[in-house]
Each structure stands twice: as C-alpha cells, then as structure tokens.
C-alpha positions as CSV (number, residue, x, y, z in Angstrom):
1,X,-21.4,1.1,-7.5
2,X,-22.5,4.6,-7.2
3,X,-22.7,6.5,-4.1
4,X,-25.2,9.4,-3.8
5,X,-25.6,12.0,-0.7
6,X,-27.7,15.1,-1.3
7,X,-27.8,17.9,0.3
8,X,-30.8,17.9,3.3
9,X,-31.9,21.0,4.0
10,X,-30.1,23.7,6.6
11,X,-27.4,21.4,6.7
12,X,-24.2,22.5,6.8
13,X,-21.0,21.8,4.0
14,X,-18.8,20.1,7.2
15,X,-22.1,18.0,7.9
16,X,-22.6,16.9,4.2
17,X,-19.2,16.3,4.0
18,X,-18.9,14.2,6.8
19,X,-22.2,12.2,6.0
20,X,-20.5,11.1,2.4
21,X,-17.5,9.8,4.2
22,X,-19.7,7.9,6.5
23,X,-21.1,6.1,4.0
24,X,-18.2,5.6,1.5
25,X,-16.6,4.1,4.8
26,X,-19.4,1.7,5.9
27,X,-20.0,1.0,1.6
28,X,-16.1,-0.7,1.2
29,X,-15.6,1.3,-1.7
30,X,-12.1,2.8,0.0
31,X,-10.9,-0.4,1.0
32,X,-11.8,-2.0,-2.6
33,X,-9.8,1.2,-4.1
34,X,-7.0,0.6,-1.8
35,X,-6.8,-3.0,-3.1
36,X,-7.0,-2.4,-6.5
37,X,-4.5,0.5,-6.3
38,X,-1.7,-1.6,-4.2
39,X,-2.0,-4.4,-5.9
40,X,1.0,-6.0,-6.7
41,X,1.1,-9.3,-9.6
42,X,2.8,-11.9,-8.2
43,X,6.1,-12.3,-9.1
44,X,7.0,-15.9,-11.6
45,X,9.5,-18.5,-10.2
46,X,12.0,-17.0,-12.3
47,X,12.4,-13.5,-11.2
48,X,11.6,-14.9,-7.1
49,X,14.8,-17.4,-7.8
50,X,16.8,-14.2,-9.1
51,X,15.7,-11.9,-6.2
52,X,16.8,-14.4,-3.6
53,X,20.1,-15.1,-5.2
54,X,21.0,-11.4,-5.1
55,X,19.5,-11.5,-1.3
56,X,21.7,-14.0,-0.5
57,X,25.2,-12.3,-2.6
58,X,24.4,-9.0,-0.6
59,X,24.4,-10.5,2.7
60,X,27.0,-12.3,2.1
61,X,28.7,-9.2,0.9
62,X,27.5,-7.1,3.9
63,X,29.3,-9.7,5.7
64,X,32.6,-9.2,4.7
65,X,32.7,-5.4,4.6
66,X,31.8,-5.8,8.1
67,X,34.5,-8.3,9.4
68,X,37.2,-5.6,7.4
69,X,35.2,-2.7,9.1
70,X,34.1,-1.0,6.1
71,X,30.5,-0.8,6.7
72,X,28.2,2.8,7.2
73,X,27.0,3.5,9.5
C-alpha cells in the first residue's frame, strides 16, 4: 500500500510533516510494521519443554543460595 502527501501550496514543512503522520497513523501501516517487525515464531514443544526445565532448575537454584545467604542483591 502506498501512501502519498504532496505538498499544498504555502504550507509549511512542520505542516506537511505532520499531515503524512496523520494519515500513516489513521492508514495502520505503523501498527502492521510493528507487527511484522516484533514478530516472534512460536517456539516447538521441544525447546518450550527445555525452557521450562531450566526455569524450574534456576528457581530451584535461586532457592538454595538464598536459604545459605548467598544471593545479590
């Protein structure tokens, strides 16, 4: 989808400028952009297993430093 804004006569840069975002805005191009450029693939059951696994040994972990008193602070 293209977006066009020219210039109208006797109108100021900060006025242009200010018209283009307008329209981007009320378009959705932005928020598609943002979507497309945070998009994250979802992870397989695999690698969710793993990360939870390691979630769980670090807590547990955490834990124990912090009953001998070795955690930062």
């Amino acid at each position: 989808m293209a977006l066009e804004v020219r210039r109208q006569e006797h109108e100021t840069t900060q006025s242009l400028l200010r018209r283009f975002s307008r329209r981007i805005q009320q378009s959705g191009i932005m928020v598609r952009a943002r979507q497309v450029r945070y998009s994250e693939r979802p992870k397989s059951k695999g690698a969710r297993k793993r990360a939870a696994l390691r979630k769980q040994e670090l807590k547990k972990e955490y834990g124990r430093l912090e009953k001998l008193g070795e955690t930062k602070e």
